[in-house]
Backbone as XML, in Angstrom:
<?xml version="1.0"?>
<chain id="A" units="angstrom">
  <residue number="1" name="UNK">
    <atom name="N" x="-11.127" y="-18.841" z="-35.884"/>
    <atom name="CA" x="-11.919" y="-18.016" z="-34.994"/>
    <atom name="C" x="-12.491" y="-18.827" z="-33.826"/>
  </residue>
  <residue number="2" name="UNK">
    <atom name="N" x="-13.187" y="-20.296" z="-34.254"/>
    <atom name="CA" x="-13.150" y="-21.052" z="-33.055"/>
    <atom name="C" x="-12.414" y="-20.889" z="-31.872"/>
  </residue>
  <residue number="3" name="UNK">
    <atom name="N" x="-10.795" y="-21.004" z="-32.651"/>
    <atom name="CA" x="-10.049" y="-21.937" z="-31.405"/>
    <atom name="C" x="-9.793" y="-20.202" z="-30.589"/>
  </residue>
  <residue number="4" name="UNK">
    <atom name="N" x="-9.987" y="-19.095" z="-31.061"/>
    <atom name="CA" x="-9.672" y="-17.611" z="-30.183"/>
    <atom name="C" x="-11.059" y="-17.591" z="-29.360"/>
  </residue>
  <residue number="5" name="UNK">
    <atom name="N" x="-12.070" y="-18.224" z="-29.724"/>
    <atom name="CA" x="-13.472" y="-18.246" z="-28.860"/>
    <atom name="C" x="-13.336" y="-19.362" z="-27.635"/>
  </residue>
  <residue number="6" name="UNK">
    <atom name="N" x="-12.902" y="-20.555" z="-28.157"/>
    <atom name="CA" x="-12.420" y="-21.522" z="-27.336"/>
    <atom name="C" x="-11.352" y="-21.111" z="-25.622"/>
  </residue>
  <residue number="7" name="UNK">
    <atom name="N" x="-10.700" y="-20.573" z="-26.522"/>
    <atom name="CA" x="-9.410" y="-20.062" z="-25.407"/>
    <atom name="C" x="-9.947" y="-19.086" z="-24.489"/>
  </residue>
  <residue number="8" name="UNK">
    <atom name="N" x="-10.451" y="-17.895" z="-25.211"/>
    <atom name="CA" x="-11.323" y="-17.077" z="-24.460"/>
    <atom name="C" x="-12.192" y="-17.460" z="-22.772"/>
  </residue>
  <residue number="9" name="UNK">
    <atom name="N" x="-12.580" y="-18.311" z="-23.499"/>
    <atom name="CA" x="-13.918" y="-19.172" z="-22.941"/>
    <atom name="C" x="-12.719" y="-19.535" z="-21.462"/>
  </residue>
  <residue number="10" name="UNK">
    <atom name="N" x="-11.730" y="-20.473" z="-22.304"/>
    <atom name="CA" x="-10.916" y="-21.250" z="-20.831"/>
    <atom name="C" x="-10.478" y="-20.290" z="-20.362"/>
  </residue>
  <residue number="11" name="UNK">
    <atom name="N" x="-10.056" y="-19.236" z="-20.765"/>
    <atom name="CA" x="-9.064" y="-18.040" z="-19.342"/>
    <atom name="C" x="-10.160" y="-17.688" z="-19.060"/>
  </residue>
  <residue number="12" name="UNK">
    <atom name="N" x="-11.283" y="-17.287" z="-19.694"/>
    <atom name="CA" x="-12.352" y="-16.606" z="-18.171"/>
    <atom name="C" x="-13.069" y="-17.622" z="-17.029"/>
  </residue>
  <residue number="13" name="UNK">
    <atom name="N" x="-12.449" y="-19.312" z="-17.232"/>
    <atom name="CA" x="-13.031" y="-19.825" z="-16.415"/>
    <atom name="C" x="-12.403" y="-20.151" z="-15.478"/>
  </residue>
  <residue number="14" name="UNK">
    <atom name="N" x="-10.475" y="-19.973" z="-16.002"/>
    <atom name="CA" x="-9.639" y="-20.368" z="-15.197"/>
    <atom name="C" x="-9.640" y="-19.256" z="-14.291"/>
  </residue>
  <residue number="15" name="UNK">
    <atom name="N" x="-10.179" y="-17.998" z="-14.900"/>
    <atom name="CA" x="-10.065" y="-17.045" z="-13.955"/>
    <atom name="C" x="-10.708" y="-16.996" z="-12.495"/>
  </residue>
  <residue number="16" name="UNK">
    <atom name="N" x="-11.828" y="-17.293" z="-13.633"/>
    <atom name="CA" x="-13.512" y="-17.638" z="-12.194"/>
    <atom name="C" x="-12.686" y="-18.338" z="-11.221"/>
  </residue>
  <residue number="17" name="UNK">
    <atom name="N" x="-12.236" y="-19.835" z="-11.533"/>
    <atom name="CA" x="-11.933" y="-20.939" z="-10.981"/>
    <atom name="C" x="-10.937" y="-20.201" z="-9.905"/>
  </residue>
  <residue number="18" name="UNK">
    <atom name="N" x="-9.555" y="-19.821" z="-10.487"/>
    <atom name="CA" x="-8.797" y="-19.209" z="-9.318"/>
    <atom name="C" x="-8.987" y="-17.973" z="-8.401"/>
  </residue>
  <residue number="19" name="UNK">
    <atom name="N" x="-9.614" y="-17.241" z="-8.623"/>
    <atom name="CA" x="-10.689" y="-16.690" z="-7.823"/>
    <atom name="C" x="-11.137" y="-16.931" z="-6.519"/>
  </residue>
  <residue number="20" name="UNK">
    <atom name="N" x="-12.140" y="-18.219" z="-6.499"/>
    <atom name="CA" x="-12.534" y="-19.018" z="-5.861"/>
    <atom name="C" x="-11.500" y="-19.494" z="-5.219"/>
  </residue>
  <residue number="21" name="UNK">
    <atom name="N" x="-10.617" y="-20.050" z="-5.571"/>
    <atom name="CA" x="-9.542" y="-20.933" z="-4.880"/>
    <atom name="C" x="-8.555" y="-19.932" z="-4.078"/>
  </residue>
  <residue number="22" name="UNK">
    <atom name="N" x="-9.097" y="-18.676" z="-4.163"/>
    <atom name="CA" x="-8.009" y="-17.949" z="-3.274"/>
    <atom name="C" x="-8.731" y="-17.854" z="-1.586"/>
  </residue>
  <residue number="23" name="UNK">
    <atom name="N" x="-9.802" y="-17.781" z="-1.386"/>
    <atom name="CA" x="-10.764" y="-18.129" z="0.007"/>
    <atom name="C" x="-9.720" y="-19.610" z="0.419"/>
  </residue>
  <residue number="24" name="UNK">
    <atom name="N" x="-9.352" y="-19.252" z="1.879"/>
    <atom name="CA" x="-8.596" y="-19.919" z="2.287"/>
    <atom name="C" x="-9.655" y="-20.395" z="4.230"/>
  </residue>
  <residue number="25" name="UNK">
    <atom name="N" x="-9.092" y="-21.116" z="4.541"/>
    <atom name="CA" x="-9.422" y="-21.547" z="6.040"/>
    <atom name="C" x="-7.995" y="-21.464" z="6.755"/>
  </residue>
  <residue number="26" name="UNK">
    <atom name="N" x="-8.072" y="-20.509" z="7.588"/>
    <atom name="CA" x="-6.713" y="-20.780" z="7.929"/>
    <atom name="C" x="-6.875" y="-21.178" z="10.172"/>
  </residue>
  <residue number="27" name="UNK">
    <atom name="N" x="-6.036" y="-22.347" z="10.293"/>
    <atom name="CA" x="-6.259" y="-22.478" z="11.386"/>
    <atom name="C" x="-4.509" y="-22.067" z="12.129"/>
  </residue>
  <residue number="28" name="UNK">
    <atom name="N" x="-5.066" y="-21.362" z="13.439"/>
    <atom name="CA" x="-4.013" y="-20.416" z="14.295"/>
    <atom name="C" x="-4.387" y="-20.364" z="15.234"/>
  </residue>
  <residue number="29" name="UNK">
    <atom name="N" x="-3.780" y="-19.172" z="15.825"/>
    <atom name="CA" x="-3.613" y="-18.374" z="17.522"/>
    <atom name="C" x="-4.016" y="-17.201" z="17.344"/>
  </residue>
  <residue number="30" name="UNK">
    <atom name="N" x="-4.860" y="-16.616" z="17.760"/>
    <atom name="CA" x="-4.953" y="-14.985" z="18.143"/>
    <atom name="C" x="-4.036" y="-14.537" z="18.253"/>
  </residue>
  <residue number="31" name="UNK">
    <atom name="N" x="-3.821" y="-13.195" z="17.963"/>
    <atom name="CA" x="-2.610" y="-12.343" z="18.948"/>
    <atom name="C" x="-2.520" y="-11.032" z="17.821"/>
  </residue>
  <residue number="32" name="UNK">
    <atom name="N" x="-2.559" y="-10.014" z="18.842"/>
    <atom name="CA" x="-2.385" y="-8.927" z="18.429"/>
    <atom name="C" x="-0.781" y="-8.699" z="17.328"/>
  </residue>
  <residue number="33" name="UNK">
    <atom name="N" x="-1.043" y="-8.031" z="16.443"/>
    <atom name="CA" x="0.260" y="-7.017" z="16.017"/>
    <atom name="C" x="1.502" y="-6.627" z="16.792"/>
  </residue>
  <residue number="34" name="UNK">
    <atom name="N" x="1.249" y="-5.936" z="17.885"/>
    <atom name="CA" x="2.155" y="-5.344" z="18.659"/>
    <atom name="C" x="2.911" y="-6.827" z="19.284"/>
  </residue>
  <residue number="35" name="UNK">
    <atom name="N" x="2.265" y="-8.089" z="19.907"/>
    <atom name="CA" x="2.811" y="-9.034" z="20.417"/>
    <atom name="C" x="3.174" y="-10.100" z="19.514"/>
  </residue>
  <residue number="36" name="UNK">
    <atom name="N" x="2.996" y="-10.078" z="18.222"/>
    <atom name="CA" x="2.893" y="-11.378" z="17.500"/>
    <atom name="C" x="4.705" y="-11.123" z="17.552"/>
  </residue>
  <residue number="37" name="UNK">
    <atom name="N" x="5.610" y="-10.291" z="17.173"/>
    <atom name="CA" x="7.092" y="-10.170" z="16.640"/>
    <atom name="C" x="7.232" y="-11.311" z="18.363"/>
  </residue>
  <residue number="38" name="UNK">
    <atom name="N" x="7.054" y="-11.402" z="18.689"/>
    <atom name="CA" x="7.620" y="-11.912" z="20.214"/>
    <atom name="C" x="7.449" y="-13.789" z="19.665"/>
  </residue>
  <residue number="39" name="UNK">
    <atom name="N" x="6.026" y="-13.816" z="18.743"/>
    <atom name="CA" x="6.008" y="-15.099" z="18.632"/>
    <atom name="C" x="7.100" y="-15.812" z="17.212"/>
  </residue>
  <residue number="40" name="UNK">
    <atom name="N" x="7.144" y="-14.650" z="16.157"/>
    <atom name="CA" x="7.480" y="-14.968" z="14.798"/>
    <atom name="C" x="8.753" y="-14.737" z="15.131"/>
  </residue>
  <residue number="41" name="UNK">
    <atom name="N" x="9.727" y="-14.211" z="16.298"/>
    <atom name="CA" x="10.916" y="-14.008" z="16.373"/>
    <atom name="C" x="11.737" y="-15.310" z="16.933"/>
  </residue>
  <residue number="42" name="UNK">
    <atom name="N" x="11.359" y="-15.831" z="17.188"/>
    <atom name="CA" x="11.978" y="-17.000" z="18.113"/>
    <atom name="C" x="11.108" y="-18.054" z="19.053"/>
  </residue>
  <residue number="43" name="UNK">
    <atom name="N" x="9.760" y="-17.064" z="19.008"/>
    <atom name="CA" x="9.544" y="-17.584" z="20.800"/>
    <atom name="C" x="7.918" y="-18.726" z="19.935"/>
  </residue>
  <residue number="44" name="UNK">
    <atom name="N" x="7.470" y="-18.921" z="18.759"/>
    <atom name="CA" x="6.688" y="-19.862" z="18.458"/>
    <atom name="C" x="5.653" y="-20.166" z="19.017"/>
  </residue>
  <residue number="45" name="UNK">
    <atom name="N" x="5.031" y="-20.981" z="18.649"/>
    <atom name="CA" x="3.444" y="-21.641" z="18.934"/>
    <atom name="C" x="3.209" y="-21.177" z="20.914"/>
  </residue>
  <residue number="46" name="UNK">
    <atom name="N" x="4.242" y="-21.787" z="21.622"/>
    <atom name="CA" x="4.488" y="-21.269" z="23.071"/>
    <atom name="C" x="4.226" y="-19.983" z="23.414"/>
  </residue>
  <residue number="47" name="UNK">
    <atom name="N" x="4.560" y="-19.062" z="23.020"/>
    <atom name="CA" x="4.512" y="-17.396" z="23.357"/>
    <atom name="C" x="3.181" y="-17.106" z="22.805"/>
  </residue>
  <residue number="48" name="UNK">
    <atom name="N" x="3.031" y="-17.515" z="21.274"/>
    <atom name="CA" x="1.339" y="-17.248" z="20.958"/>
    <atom name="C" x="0.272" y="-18.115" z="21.696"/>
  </residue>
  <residue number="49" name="UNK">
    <atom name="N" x="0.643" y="-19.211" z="22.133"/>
    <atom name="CA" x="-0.249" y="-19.716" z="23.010"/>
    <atom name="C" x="-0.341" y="-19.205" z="24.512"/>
  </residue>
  <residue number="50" name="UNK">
    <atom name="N" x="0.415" y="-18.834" z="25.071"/>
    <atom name="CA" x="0.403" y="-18.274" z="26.546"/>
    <atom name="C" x="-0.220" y="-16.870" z="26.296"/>
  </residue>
  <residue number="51" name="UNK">
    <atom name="N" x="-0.353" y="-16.102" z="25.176"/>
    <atom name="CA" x="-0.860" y="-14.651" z="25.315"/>
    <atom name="C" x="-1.749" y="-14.664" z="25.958"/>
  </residue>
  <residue number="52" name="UNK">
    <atom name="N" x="-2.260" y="-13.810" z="26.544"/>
    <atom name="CA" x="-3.570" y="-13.691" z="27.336"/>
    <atom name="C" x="-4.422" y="-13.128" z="27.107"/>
  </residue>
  <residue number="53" name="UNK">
    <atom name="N" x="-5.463" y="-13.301" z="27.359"/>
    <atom name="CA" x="-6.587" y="-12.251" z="27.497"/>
    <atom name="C" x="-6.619" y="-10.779" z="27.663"/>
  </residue>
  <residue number="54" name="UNK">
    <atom name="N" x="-5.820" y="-10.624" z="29.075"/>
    <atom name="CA" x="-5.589" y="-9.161" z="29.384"/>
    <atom name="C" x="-5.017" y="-8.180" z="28.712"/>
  </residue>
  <residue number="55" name="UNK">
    <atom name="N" x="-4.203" y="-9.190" z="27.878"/>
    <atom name="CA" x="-3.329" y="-8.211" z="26.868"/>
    <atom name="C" x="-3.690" y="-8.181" z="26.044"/>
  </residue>
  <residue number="56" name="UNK">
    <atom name="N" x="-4.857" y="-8.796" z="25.311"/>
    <atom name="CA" x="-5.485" y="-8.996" z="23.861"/>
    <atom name="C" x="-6.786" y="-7.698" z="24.014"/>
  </residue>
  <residue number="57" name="UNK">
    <atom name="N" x="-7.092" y="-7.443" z="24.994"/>
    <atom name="CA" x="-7.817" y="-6.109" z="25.671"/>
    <atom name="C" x="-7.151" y="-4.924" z="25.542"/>
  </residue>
  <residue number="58" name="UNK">
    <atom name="N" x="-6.108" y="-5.037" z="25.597"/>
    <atom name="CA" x="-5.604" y="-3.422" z="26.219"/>
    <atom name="C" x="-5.773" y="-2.407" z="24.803"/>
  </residue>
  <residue number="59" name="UNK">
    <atom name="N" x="-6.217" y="-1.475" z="25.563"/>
    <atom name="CA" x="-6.212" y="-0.152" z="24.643"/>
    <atom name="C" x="-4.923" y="-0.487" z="23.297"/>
  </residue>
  <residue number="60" name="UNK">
    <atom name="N" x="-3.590" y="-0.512" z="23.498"/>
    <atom name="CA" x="-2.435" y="0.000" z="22.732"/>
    <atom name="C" x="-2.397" y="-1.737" z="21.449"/>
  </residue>
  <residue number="61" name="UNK">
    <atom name="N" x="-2.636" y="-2.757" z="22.121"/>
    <atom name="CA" x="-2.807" y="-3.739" z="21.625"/>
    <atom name="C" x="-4.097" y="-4.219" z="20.582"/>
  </residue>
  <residue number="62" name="UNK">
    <atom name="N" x="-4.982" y="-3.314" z="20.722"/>
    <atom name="CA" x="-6.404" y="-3.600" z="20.495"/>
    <atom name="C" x="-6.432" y="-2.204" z="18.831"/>
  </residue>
  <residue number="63" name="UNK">
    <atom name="N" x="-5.662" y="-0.930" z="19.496"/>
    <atom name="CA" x="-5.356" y="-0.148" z="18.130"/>
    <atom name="C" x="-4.482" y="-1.154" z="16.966"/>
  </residue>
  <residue number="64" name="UNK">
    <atom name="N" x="-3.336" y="-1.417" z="17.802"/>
    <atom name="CA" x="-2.294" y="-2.493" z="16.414"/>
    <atom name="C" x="-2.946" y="-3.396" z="15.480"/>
  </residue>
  <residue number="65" name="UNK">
    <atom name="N" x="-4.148" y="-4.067" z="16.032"/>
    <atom name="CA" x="-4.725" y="-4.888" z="15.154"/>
    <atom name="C" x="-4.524" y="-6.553" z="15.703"/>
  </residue>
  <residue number="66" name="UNK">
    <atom name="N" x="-5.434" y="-7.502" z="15.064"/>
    <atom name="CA" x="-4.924" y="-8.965" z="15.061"/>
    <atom name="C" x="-4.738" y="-9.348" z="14.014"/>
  </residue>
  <residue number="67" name="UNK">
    <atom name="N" x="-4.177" y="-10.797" z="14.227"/>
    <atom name="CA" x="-3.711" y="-11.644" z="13.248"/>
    <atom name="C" x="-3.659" y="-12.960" z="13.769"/>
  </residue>
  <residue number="68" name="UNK">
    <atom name="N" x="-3.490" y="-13.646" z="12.905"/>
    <atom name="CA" x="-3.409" y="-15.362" z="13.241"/>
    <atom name="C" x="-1.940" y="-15.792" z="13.232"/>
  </residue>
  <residue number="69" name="UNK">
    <atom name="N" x="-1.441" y="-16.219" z="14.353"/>
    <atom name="CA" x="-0.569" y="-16.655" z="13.984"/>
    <atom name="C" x="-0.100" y="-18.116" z="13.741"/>
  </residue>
  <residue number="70" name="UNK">
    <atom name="N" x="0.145" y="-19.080" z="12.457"/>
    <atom name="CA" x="0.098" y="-19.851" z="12.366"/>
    <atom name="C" x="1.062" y="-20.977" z="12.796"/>
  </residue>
  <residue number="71" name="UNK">
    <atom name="N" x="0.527" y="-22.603" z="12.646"/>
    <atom name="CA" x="1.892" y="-23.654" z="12.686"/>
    <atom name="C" x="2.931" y="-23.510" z="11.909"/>
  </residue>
  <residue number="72" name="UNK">
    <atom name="N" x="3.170" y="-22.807" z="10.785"/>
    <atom name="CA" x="4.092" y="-23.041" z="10.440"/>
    <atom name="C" x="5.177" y="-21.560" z="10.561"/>
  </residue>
  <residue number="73" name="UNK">
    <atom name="N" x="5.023" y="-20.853" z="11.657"/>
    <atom name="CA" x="5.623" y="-19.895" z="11.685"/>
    <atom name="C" x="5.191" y="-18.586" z="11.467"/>
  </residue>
  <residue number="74" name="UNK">
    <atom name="N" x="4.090" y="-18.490" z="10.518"/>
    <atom name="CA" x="3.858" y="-17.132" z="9.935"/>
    <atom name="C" x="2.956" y="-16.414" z="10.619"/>
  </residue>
  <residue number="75" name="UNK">
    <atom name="N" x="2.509" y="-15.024" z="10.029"/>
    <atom name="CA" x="1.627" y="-14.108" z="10.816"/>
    <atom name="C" x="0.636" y="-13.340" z="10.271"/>
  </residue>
  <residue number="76" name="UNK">
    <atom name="N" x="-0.343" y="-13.708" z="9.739"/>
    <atom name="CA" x="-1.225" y="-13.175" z="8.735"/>
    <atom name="C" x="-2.449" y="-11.797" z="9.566"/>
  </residue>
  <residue number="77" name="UNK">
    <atom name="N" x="-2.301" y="-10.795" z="9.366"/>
    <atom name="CA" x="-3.119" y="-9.603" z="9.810"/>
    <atom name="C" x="-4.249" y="-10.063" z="9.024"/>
  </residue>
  <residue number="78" name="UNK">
    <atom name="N" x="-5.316" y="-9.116" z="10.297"/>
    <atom name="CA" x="-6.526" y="-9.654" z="9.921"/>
    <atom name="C" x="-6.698" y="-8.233" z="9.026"/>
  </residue>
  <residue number="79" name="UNK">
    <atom name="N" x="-8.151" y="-8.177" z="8.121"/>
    <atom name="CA" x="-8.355" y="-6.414" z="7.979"/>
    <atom name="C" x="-9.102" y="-6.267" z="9.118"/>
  </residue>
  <residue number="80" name="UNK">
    <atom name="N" x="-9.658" y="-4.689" z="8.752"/>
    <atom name="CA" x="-10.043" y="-4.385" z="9.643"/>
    <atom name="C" x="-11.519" y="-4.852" z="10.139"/>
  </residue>
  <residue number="81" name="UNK">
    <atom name="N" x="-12.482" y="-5.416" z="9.479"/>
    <atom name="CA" x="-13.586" y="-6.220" z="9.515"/>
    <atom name="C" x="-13.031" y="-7.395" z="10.732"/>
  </residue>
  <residue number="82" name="UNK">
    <atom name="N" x="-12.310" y="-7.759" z="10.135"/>
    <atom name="CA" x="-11.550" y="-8.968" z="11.096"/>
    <atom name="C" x="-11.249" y="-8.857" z="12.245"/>
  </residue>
  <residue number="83" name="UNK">
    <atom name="N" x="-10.307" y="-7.545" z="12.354"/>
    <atom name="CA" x="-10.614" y="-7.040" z="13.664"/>
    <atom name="C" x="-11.519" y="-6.639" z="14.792"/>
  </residue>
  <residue number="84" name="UNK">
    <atom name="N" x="-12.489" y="-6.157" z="14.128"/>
    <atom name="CA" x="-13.649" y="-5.979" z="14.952"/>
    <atom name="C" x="-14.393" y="-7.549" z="15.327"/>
  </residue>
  <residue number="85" name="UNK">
    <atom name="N" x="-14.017" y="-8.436" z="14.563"/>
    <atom name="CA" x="-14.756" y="-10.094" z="14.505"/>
    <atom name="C" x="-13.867" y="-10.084" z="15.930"/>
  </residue>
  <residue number="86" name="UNK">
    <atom name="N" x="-12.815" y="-10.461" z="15.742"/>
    <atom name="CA" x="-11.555" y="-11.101" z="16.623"/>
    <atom name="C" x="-11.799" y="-10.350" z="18.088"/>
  </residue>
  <residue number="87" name="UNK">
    <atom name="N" x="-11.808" y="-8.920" z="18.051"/>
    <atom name="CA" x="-12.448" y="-8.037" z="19.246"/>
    <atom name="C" x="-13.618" y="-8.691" z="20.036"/>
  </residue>
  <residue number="88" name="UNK">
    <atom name="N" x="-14.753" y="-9.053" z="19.181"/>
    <atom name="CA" x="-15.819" y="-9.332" z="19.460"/>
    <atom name="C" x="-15.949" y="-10.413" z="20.153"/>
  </residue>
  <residue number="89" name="UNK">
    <atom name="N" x="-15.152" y="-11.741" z="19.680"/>
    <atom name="CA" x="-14.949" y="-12.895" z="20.150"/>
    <atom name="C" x="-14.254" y="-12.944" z="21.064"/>
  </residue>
  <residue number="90" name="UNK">
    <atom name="N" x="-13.319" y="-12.218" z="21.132"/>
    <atom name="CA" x="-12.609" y="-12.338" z="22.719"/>
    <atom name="C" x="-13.386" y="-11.559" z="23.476"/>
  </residue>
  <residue number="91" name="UNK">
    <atom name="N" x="-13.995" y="-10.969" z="24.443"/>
    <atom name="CA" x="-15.019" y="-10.615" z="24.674"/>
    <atom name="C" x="-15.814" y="-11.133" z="24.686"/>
  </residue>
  <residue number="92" name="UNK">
    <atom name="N" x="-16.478" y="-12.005" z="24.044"/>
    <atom name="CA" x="-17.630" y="-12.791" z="24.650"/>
    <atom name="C" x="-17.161" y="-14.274" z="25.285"/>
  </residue>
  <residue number="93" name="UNK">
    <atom name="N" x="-15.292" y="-14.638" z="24.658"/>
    <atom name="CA" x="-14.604" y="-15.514" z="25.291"/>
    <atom name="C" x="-14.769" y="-16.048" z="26.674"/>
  </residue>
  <residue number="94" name="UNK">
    <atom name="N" x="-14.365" y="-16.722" z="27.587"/>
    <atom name="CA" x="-14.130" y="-17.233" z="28.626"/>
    <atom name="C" x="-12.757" y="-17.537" z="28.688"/>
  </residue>
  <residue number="95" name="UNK">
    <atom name="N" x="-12.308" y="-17.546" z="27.772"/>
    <atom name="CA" x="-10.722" y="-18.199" z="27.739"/>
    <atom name="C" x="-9.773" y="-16.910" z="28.250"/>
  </residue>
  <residue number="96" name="UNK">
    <atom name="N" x="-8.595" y="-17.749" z="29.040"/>
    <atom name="CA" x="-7.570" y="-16.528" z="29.793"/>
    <atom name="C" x="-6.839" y="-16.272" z="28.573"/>
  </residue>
  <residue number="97" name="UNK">
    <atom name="N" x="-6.440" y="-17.649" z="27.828"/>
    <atom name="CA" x="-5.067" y="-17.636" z="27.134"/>
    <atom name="C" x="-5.178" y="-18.670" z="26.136"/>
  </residue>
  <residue number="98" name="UNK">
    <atom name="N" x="-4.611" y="-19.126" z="24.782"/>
    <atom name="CA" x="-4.719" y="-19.784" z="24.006"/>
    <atom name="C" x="-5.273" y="-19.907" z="22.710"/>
  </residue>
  <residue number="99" name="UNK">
    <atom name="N" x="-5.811" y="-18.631" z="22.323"/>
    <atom name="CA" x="-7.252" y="-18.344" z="22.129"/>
    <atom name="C" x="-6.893" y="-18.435" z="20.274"/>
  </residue>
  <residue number="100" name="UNK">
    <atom name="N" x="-6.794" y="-20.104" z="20.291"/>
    <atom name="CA" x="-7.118" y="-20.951" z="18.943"/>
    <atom name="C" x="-8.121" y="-20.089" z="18.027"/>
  </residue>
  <residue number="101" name="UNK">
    <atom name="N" x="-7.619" y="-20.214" z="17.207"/>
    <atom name="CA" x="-9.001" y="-19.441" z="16.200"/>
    <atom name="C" x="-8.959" y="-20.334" z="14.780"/>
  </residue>
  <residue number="102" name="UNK">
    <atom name="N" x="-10.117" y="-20.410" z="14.050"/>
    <atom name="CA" x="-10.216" y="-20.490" z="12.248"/>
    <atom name="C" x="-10.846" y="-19.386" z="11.979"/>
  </residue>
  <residue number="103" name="UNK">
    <atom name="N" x="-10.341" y="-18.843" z="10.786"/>
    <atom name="CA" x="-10.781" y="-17.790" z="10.196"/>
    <atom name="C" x="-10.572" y="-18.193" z="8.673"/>
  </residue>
  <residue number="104" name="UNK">
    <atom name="N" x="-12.176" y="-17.941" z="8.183"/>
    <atom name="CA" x="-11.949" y="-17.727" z="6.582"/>
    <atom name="C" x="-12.004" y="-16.881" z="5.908"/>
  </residue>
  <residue number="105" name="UNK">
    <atom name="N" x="-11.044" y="-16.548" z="4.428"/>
    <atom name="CA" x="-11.251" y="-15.341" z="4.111"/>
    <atom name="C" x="-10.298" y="-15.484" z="2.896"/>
  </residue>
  <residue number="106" name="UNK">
    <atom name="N" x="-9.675" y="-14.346" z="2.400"/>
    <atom name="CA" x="-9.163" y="-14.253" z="1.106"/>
    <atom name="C" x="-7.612" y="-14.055" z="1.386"/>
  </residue>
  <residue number="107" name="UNK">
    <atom name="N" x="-6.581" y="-14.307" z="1.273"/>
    <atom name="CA" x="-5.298" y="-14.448" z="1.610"/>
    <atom name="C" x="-4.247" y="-13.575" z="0.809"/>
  </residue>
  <residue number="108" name="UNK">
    <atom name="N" x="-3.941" y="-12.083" z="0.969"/>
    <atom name="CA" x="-3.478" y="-11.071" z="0.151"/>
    <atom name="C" x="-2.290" y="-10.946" z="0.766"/>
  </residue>
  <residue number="109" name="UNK">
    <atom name="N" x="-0.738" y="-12.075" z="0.009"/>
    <atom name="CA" x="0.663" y="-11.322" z="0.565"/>
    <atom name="C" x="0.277" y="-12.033" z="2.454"/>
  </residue>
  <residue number="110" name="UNK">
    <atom name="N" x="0.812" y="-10.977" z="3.235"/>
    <atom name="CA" x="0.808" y="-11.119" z="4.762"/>
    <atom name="C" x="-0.694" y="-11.130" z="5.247"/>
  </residue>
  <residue number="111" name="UNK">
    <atom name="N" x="-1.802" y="-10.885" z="4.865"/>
    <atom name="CA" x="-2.729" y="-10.577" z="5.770"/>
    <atom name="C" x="-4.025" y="-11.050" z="4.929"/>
  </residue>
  <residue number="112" name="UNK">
    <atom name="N" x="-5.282" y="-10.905" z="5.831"/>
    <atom name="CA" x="-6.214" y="-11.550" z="5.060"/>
    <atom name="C" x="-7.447" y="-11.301" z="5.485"/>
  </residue>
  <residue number="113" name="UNK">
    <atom name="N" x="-8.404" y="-11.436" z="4.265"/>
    <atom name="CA" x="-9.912" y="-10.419" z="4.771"/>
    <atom name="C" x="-10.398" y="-11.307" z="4.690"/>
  </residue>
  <residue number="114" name="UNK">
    <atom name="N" x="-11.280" y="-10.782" z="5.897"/>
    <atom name="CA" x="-11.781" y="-12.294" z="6.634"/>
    <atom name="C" x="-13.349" y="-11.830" z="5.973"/>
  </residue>
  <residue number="115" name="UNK">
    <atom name="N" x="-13.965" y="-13.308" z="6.191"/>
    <atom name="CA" x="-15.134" y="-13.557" z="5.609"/>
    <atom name="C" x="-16.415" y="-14.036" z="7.220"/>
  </residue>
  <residue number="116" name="UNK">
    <atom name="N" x="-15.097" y="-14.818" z="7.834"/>
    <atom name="CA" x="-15.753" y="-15.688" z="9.398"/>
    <atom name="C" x="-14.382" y="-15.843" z="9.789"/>
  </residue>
  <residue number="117" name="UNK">
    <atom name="N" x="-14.608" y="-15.749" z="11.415"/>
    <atom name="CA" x="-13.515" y="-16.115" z="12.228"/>
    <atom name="C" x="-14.283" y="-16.532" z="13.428"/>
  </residue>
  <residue number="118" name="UNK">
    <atom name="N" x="-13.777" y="-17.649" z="13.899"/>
    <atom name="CA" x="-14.557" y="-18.602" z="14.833"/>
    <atom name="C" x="-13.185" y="-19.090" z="16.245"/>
  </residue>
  <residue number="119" name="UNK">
    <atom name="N" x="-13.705" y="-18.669" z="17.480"/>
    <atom name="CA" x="-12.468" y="-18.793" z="18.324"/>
    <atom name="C" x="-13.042" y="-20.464" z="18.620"/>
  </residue>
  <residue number="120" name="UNK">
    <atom name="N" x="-11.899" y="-21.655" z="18.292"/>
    <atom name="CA" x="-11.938" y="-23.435" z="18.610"/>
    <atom name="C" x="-11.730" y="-23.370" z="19.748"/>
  </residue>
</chain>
């Protein structure tokens, strides 16, 4: 009976433990939904870095949503909390284009609920 109390004990801590370990920092590029396929298709760190401002504004771009798009290729959607963060920050931005971000948060599959997102 110990060792079923014992075990018990370790999966609910391994649970706790991985839990925790799913909060991620992830460092990227801004860029909307509608423009990110332009970066994840071919066109890389270059195309997500030149996006702009003006287009990270627009009405049709601003419904699609953001996401980070990262160094190693990928494209993680923000939720929608995130979105309104990412909105917010560009907007109080100065930046035309480039618009580096960290965002922390929980990492589900493609996309990820953000906790903080901070434009670098």
């Amino acid at each position: 009976m110990k060792t079923f109390w014992r075990n018990l004990l370790g999966l609910t801590l391994l649970a706790v433990f991985s839990a925790v370990a799913s909060a991620a920092d992830i460092d990227g590029i801004l860029i909307d939904k509608a423009c990110s396929a332009k970066a994840v298709n071919g066109g890389g760190q270059a195309v997500a870095k030149a996006h702009d401002r003006d287009c990270l504004l627009q009405d049709s771009c601003i419904k699609t949503g953001y996401g980070v798009y990262t160094s190693d290729g990928k494209y993680l959607k923000l939720d929608a909390d995130g979105d309104k963060k990412a909105l917010a920050a560009i907007k109080a931005s100065k930046k035309k284009d480039n618009f580096t971000v960290k965002v922390t948060g929980d990492i589900d599959g493609d996309s990820i609920k953000v906790k903080t997102l901070k434009l670098t």
